[in-house]
TORTORMI-477942 format. One record per residue: residue in three letters; x, y, z of N, C-alpha, C, CB in turn. Coordinates in pm, 1 decimal. Each point is the difference from the previous one (the first is absolute). Last residue first. Glycine has a CB too. Layout:
TORTORMI-477942
SITE   type         nX         nY         nZ        caX        caY        caZ         cX         cY         cZ        cbX        cbY        cbZ
SITE    ala          X          Y          Z          X          Y          Z          X          Y          Z          X          Y          Z
...
//
This chain:
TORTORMI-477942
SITE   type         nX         nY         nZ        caX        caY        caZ         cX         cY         cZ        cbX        cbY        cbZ
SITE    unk     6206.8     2777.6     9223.0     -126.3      -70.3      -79.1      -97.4       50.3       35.0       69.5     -188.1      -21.9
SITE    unk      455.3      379.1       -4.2      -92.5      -12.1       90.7     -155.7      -52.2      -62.1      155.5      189.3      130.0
SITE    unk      355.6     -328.6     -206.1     -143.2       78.8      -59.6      -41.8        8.6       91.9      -62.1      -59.6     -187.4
SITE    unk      577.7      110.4      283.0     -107.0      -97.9      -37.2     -106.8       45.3      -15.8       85.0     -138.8       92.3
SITE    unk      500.6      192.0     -284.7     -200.2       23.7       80.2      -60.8      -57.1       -7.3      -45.8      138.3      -18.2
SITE    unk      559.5     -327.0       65.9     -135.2       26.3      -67.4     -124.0       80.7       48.2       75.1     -196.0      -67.9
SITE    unk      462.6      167.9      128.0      -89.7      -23.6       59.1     -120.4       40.3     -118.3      132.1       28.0      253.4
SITE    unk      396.9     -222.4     -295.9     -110.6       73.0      -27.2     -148.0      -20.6       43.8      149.7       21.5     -159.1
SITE    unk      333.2     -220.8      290.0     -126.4       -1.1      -28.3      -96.0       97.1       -0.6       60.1     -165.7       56.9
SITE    unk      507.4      100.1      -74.7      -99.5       28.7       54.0     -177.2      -26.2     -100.3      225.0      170.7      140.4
SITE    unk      283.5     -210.9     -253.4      -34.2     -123.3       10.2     -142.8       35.7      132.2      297.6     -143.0      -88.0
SITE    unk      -97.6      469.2     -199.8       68.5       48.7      122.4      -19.3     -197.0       77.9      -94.0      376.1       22.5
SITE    unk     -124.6     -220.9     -452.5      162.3      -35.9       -1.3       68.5       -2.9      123.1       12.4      101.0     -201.9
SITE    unk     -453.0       16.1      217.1       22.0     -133.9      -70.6       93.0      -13.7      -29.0     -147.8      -20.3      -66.2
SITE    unk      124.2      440.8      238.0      -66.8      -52.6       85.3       16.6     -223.6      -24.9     -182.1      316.1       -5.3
SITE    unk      466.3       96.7     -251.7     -147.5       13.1       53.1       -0.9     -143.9       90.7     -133.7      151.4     -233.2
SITE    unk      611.3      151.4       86.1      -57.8     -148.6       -4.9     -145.0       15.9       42.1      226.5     -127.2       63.2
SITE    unk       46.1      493.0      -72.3       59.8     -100.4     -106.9     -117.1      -90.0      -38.5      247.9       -4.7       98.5
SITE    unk     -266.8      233.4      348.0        6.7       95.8     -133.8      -45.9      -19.7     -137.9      166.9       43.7      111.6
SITE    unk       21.1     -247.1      288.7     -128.4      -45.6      -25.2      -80.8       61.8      -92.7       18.0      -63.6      196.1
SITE    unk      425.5       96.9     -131.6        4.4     -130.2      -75.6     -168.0       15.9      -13.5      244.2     -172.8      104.8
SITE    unk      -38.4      557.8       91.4       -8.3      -52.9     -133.7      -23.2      -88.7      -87.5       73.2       92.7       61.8
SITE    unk      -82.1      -50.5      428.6      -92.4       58.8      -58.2       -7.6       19.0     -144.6        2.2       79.5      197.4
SITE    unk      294.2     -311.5       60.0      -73.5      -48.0      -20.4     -126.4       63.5      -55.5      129.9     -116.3      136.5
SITE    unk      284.4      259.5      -98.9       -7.1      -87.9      -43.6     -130.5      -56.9      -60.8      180.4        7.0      133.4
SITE    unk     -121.7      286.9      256.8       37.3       89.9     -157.0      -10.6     -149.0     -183.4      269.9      231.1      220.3
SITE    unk     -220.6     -354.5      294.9     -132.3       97.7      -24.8        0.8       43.4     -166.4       12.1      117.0      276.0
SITE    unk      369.3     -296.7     -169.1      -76.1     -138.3      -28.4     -142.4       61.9      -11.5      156.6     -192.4      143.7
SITE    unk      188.9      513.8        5.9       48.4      -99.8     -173.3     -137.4      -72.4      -11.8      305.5      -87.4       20.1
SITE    unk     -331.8      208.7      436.9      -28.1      133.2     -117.8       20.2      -64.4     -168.5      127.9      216.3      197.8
SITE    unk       85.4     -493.9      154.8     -167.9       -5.7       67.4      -46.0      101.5     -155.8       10.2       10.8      379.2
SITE    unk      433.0      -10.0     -301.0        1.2      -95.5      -99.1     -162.0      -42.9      -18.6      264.8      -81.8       62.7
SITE    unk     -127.7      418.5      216.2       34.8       58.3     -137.3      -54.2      -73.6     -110.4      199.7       80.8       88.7
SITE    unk     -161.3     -222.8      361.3     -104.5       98.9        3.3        8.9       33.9     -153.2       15.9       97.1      263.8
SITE    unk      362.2     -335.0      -77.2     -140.5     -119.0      -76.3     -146.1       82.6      -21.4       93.7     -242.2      158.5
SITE    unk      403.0      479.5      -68.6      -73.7      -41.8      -87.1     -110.7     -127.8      -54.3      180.3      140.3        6.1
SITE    unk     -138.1       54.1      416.4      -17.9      111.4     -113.6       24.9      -39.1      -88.9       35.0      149.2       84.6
SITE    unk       51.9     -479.9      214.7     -126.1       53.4        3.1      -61.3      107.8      -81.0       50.0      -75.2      186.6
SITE    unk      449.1      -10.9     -138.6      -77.3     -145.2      -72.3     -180.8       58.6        7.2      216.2     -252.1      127.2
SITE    unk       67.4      535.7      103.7       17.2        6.3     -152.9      -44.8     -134.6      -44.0      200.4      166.7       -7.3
SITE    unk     -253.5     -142.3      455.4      -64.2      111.8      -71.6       29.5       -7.8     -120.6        0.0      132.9      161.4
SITE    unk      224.6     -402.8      143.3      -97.6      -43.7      -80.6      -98.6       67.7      -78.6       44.7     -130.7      138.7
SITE    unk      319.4      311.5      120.0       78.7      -93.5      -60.5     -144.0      -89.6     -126.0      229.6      -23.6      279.3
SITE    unk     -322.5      275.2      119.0       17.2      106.1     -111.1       76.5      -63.5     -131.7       14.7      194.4      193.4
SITE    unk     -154.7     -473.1      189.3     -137.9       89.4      -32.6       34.9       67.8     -136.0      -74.1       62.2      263.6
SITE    unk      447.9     -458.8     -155.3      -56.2      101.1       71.3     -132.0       58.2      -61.4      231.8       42.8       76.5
SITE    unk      -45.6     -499.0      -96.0       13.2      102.1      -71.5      -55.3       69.5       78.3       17.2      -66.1     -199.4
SITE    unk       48.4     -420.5      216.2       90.3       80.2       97.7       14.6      171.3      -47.3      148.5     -251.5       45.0
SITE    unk     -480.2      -59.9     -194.0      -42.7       35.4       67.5      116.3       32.2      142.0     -219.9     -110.5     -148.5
SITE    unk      311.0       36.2     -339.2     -107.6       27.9       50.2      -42.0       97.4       85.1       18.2     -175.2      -48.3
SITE    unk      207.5     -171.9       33.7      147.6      109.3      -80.5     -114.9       75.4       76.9      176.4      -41.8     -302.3
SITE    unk     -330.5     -382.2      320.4      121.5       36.1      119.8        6.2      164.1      -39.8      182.2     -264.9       14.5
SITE    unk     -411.3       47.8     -323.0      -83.8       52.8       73.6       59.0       27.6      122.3     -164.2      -97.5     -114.9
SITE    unk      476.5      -79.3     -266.4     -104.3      166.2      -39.5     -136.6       14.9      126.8       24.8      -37.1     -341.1
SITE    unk      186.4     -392.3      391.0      121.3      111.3       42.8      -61.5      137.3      -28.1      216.1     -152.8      -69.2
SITE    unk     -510.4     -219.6       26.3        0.1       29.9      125.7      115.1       82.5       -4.7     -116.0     -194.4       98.6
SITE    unk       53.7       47.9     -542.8      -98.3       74.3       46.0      -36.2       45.2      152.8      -54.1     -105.1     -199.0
SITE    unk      523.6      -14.6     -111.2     -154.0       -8.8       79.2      -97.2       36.7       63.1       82.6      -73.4      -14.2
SITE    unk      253.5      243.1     -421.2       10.5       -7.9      155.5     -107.6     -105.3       56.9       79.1      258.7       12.2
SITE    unk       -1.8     -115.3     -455.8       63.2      -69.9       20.8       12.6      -12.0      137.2       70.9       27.9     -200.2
SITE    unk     -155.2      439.6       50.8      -28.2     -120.5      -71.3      116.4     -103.6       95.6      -85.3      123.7     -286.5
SITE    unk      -75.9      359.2      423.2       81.3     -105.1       69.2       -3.3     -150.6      -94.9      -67.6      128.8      259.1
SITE    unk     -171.7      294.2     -342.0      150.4       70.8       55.1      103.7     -115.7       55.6     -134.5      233.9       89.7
SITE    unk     -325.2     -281.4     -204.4       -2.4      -40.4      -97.8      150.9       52.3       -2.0     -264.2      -17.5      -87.1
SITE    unk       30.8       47.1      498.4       31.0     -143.3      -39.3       69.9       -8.2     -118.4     -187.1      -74.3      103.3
SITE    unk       20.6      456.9       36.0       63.8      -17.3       42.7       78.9     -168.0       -1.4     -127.2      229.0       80.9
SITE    unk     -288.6      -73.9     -275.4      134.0      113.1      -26.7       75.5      -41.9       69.1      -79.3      194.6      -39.1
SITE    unk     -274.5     -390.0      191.1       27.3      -70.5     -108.3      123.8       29.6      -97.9     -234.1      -23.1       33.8
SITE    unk       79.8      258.3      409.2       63.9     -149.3      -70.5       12.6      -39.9      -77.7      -34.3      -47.0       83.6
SITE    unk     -266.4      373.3      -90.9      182.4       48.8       65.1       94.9     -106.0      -14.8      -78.7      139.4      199.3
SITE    unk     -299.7     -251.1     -541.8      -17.7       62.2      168.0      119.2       58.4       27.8     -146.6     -174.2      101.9
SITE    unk      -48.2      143.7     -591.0       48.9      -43.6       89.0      -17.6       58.0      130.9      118.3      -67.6     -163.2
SITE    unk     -502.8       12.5     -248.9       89.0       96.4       74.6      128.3      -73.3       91.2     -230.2      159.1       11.9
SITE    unk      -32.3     -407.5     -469.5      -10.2      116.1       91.4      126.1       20.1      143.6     -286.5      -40.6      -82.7
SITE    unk      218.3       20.9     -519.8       81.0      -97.3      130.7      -97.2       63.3      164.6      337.2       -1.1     -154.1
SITE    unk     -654.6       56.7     -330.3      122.1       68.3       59.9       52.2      -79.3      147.9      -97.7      247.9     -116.8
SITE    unk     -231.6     -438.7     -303.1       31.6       91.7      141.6      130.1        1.9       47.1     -206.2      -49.4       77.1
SITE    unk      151.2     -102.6     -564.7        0.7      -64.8      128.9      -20.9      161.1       83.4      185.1     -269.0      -48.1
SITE    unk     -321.9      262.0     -443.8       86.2       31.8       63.3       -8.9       -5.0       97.0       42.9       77.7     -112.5
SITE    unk     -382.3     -134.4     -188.1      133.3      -27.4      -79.0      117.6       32.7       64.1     -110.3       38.1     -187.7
SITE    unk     -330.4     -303.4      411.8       29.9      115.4      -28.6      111.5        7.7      -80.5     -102.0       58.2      181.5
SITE    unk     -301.0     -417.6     -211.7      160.5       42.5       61.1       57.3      146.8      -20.5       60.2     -241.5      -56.8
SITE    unk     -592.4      -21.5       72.2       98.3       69.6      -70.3      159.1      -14.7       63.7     -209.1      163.9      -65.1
SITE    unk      -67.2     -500.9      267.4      -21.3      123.7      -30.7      102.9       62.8     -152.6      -71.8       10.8      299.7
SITE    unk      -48.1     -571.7     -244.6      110.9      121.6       31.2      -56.2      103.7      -49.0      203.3     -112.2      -13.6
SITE    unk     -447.0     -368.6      196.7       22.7       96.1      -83.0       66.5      142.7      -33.3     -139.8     -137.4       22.6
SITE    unk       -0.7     -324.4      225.1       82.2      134.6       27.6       66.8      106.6      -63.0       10.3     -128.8      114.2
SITE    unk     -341.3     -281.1     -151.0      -81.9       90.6       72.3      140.9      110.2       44.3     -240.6     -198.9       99.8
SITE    unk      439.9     -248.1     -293.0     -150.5       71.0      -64.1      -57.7      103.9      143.3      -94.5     -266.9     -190.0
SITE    unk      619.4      273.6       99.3      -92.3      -59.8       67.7     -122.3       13.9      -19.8      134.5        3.5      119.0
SITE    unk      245.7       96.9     -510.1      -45.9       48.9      151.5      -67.9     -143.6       88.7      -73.5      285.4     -108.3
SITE    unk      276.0     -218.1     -367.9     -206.9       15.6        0.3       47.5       54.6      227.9     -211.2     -350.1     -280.7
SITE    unk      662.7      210.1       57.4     -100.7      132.5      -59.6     -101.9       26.8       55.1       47.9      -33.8     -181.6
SITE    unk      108.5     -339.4      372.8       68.6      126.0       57.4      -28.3       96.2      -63.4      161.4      -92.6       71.0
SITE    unk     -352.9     -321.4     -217.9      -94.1       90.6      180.9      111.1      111.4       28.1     -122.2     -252.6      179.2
SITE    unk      301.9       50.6     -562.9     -120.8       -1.9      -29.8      -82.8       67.5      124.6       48.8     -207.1     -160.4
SITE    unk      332.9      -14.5      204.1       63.4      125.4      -30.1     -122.4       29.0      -57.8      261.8      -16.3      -28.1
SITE    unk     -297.1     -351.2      204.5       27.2       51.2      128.5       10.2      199.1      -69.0      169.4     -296.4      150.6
SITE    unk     -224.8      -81.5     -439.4     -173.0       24.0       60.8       69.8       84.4      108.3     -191.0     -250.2      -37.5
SITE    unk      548.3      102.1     -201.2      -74.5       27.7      -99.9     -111.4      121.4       73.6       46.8     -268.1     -135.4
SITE    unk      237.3      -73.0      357.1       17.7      122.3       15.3      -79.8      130.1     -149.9      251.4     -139.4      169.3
SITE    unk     -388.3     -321.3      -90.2        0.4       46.3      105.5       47.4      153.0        7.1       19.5     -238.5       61.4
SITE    unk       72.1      -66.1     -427.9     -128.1       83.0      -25.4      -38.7       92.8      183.5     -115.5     -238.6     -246.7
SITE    unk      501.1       -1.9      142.1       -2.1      116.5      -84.3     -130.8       59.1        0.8      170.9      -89.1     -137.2
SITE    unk      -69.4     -296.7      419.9       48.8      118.4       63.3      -16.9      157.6      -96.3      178.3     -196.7      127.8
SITE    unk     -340.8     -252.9     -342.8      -76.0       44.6      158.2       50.6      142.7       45.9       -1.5     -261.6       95.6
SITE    unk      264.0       90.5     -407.9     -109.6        9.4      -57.2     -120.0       58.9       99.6       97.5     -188.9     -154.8
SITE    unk      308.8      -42.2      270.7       28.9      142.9      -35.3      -91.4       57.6      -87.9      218.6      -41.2       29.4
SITE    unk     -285.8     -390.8      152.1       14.3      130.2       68.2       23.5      103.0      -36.2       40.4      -97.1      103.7
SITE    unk      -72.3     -241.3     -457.6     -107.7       16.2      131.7       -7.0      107.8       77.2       25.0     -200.1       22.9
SITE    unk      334.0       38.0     -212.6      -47.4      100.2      -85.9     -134.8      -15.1       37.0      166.8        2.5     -188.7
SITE    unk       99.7     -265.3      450.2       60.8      106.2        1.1      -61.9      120.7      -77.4      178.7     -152.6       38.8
SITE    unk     -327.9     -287.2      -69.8      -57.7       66.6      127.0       64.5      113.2        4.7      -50.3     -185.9      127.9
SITE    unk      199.6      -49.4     -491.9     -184.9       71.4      -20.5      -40.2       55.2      127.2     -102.5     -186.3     -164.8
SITE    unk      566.0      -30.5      181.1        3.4      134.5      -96.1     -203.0       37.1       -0.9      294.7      -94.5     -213.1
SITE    unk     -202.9     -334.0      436.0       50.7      124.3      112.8       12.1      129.5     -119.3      181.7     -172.1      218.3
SITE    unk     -301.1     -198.4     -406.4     -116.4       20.0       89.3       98.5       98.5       81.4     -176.1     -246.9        3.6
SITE    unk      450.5       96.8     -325.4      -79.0       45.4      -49.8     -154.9       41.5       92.6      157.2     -125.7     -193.0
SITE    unk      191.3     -100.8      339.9       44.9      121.3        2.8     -106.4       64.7     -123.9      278.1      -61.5      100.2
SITE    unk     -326.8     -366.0       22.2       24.9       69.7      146.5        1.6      180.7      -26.8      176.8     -244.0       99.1
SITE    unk     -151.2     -130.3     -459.0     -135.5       80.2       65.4       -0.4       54.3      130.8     -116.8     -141.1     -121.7
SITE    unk      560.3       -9.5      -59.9      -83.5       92.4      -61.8     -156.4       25.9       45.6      159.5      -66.0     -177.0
SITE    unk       50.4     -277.2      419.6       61.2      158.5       37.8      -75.8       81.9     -113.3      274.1      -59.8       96.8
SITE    unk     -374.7     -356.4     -184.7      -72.2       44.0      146.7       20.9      161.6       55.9       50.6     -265.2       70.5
SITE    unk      188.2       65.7     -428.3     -145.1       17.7      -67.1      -82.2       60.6      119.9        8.2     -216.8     -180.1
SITE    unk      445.4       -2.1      240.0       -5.1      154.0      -33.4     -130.4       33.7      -68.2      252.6       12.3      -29.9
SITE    unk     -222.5     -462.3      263.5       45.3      142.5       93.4       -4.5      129.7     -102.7      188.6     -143.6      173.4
SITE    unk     -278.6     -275.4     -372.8     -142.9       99.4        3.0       84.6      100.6      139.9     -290.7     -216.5      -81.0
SITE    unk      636.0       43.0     -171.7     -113.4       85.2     -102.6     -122.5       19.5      109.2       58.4     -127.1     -274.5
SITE    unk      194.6     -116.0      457.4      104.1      115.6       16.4      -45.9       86.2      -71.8      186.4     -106.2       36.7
SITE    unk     -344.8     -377.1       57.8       45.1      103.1       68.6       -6.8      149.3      -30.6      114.2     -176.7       42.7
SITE    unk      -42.7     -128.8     -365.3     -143.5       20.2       26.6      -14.3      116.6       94.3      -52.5     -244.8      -34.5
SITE    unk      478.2       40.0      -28.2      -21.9      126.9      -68.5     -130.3       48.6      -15.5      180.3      -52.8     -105.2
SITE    unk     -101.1     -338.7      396.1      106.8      114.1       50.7      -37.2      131.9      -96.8      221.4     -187.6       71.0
SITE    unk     -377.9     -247.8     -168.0      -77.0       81.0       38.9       13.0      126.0       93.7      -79.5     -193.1      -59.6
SITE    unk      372.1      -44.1     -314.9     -133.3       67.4      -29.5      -34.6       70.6      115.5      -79.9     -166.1     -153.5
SITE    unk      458.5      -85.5      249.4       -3.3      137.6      -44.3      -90.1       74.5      -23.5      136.5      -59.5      -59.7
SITE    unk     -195.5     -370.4      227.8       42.8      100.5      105.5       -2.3      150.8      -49.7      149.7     -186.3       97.4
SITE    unk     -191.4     -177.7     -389.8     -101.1        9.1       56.3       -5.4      134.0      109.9      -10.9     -264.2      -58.8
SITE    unk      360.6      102.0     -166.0      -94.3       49.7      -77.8     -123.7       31.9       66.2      103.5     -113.3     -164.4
SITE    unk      207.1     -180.4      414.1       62.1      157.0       16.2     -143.3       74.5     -122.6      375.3      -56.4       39.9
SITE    unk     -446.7     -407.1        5.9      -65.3       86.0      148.4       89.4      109.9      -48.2      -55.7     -179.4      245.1
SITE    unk      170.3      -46.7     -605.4     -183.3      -21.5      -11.9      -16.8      115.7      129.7      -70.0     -330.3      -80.8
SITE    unk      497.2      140.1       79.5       -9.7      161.1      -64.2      -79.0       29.8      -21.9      125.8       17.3      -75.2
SITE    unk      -80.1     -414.2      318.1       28.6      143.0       67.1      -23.1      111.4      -65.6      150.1      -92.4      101.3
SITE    unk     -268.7     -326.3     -319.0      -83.7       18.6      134.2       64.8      153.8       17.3      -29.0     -285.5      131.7
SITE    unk      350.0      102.0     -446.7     -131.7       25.7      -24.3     -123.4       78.0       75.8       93.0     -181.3      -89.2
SITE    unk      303.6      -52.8      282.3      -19.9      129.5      -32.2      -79.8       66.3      -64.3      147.7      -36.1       28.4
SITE    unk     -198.9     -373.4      118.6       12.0       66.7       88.9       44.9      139.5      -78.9       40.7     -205.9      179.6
SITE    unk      -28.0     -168.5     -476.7     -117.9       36.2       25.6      -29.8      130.6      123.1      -27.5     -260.7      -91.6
SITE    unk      442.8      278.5     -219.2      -67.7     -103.2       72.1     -136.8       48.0       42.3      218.0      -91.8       77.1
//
């Protein structure tokens, strides 16, 4: 009949623009996601070159800071204190209990920590005179003094 006719004319109709719908929803989504992948490779483009230029100033340095020689062998640890000997007798402690202990120590009780940070004073003398030995002046990350003319 004619009425149905009509209805299935409006359902066709319905369907089309129901599936219209639904193609440009996923066309929309695809360019969605195609503009969010270029920004993504965007950044990581940005960030690659960023760390690129960062690891670039970490070779070259800072302009005007230019690296002395280096010596081929760090200076020597330096010296401990009594304390410090004595602390290293107590790992794992805090640092207000090892200064309790301490300073519940007697004169002669602390003597042997002191004799040997005197020893450890000498090691580091001795140390150090070899290193400077070793090492001149421009390796030492010291500045060589220049003569000056006399005009």
């Amino acid at each position: 009949t004619m009425e149905d006719k009509k209805q299935a004319k409006k359902q066709a109709k319905k369907q089309a623009k129901a599936e219209q719908d639904a193609t440009k929803h996923v066309e929309d989504y695809e360019v969605f996601e195609k503009k969010k992948k270029a920004e993504r490779e965007q950044k990581e483009k940005e960030v690659k070159a960023q760390q690129m230029k960062e690891k670039e100033m970490k070779e070259k340095g800072k302009p005007g800071h230019e690296k002395k020689g280096k010596s081929k062998k760090s200076q020597p640890a330096k010296p401990r204190t009594a304390f410090k000997l004595f602390s290293e007798h107590h790992p794992g402690k805090p640092r207000e209990q090892i200064l309790e202990l301490w300073a519940a120590l007697t004169e002669t009780e602390k003597e042997e920590y002191k004799t040997k940070a005197e020893e450890d004073d000498e090691r580091y003398k001795q140390e150090m005179e070899e290193w400077k030995a070793e090492n001149p002046p421009e390796a030492q990350g010291k500045a060589v003094k220049k003569e000056r003319r006399a005009w």
